[in-house]
Backbone as ProteinMPNN parsed JSONL, in Angstrom:
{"seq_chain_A": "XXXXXXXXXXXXXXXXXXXXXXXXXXXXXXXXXXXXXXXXXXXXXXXXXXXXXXXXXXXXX", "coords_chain_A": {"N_chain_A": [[-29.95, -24.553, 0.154], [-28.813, -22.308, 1.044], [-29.785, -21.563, 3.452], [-28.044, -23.008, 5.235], [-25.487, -22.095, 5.974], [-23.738, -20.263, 8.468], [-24.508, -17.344, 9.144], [-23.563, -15.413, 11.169], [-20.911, -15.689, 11.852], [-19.135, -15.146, 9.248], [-20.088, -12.247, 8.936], [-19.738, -11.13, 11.475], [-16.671, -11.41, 11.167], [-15.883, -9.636, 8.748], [-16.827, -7.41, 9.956], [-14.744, -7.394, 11.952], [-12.362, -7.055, 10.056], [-12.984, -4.654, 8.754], [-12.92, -3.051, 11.538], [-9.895, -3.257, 11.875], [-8.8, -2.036, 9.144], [-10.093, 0.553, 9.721], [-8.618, 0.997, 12.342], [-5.745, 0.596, 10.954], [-5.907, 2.798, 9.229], [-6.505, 5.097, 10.692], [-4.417, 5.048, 12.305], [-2.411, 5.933, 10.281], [-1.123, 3.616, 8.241], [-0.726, 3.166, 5.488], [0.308, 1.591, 3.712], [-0.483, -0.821, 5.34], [-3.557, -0.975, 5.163], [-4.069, -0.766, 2.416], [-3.35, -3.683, 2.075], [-4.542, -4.864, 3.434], [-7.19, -4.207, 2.552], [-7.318, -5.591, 0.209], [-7.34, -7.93, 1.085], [-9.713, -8.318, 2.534], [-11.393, -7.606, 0.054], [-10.928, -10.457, -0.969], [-11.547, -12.501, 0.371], [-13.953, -15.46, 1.76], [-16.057, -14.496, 3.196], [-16.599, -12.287, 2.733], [-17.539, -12.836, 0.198], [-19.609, -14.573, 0.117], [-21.18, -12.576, 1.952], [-21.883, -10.673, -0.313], [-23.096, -11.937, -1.924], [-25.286, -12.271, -0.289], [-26.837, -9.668, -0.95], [-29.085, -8.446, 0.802], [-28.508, -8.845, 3.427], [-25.338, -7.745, 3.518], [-26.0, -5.184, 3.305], [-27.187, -4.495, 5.218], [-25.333, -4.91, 7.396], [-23.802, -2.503, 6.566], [-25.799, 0.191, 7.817]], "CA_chain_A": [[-28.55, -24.478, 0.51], [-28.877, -20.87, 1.54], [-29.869, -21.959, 5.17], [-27.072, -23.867, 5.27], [-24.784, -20.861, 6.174], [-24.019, -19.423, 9.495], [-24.377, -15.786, 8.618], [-22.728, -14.755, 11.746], [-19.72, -16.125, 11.269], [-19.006, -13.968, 8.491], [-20.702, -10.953, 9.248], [-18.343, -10.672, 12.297], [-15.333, -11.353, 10.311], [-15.988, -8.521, 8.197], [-16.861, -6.325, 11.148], [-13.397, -7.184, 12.55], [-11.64, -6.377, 8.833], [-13.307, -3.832, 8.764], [-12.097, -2.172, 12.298], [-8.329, -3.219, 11.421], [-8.848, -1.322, 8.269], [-9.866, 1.725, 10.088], [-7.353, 1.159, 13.053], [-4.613, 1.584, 10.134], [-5.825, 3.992, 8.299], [-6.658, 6.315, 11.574], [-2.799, 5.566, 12.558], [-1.422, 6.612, 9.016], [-0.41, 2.608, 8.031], [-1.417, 2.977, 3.869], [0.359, -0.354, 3.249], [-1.448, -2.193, 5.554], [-4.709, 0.016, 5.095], [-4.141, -1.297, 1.332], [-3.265, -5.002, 2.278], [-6.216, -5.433, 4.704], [-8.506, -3.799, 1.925], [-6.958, -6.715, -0.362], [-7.577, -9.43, 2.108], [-10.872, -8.346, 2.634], [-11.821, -8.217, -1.152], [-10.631, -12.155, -1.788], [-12.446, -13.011, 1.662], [-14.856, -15.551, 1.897], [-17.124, -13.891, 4.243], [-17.524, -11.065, 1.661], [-18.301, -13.138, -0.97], [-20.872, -15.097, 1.076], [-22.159, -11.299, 2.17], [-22.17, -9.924, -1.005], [-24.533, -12.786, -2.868], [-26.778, -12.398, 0.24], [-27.113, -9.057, -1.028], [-29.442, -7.22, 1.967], [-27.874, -8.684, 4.925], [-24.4, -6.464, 3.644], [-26.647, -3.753, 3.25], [-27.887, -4.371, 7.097], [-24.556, -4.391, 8.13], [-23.566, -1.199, 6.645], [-26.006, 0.893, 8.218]], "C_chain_A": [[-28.241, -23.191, 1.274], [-28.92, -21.03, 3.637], [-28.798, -22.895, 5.684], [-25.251, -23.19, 6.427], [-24.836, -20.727, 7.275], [-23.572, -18.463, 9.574], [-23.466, -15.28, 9.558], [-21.328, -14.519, 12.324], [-19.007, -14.834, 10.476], [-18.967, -12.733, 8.793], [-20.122, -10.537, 10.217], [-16.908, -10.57, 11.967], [-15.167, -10.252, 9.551], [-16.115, -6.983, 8.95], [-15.136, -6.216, 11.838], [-12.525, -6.845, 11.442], [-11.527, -5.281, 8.632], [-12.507, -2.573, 9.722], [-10.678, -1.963, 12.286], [-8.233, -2.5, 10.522], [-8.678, 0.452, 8.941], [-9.113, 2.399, 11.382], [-6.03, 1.654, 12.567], [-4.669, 2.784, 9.279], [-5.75, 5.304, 9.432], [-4.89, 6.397, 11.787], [-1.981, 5.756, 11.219], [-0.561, 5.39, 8.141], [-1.303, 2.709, 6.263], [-1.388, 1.951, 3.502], [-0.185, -1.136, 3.727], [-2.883, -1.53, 5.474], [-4.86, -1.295, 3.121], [-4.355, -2.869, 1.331], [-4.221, -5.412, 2.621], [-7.309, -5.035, 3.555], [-8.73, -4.916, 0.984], [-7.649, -7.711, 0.003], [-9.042, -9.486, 1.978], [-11.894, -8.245, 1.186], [-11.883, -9.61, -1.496], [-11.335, -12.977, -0.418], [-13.69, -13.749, 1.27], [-16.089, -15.094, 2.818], [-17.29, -12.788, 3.454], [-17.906, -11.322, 0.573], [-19.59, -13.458, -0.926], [-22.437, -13.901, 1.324], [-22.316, -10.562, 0.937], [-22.837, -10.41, -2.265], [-25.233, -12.501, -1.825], [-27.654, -11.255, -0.347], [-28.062, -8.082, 0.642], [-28.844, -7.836, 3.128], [-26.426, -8.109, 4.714], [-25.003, -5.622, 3.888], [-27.142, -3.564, 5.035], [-26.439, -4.164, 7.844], [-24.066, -2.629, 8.153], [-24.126, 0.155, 7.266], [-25.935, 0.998, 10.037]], "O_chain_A": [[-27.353, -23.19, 2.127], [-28.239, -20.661, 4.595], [-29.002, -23.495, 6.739], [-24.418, -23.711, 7.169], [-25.965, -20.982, 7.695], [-22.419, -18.299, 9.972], [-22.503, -14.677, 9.084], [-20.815, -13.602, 12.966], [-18.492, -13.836, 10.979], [-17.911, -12.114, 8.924], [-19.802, -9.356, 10.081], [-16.122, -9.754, 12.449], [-14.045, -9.77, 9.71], [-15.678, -5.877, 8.632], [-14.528, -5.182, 12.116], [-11.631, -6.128, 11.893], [-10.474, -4.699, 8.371], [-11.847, -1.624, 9.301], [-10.159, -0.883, 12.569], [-7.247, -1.815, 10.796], [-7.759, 1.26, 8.809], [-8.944, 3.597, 11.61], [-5.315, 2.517, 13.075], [-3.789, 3.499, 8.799], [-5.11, 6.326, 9.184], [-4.194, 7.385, 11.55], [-0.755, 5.688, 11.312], [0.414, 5.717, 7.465], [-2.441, 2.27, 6.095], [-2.308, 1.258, 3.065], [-0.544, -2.152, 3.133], [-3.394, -2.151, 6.406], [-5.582, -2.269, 2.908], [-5.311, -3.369, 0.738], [-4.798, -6.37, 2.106], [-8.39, -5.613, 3.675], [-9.869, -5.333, 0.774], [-8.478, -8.307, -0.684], [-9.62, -10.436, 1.449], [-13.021, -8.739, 1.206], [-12.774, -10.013, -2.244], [-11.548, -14.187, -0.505], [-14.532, -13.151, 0.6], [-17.09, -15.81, 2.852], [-18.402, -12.275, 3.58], [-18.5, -10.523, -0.151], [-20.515, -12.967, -1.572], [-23.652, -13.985, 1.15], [-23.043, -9.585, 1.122], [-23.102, -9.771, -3.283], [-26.367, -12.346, -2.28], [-28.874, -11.411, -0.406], [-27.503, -7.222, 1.322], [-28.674, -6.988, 4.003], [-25.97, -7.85, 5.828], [-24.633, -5.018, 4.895], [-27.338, -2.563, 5.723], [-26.348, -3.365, 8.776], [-23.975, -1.826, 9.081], [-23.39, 1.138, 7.348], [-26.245, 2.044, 10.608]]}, "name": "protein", "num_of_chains": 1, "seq": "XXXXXXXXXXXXXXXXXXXXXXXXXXXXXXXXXXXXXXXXXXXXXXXXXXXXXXXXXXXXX"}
C-alpha cells in the first residue's frame, strides 16, 4: 500500500506551509504564524510524511 502514495504531492504541500509560515512570521503576523502552524499539524501531507518517517527527515535538511 505504501507505493500507492504520490510522495510528491505532499512533500510540496508542506514545503509551501511551510514558506507561508515563515512569510508570516518574518512579517510579524503571530495569528496567522499560529493558524498556519495549526493547519499544518491536522494536514494530511504531514501525517502521510511523518509515518514515512526518513523522507521528512530528507526534507528537513
Amino acid at each position: 500500500m505504501r507505493g500507492a502514495v504520490d510522495w510528491r504531492a505532499p512533500e510540496d504541500e508542506i514545503r509551501r506551509q511551510g514558506q507561508r509560515i515563515f512569510t508570516a512570521s518574518r512579517d510579524g503576523d503571530h495569528k496567522r504564524v499560529r493558524n498556519l502552524q495549526k493547519l499544518m499539524l491536522r494536514s494530511r501531507s504531514n501525517t502521510l510524511l511523518s509515518a514515512a518517517g526518513g523522507r521528512a527527515q530528507c526534507l528537513a535538511a
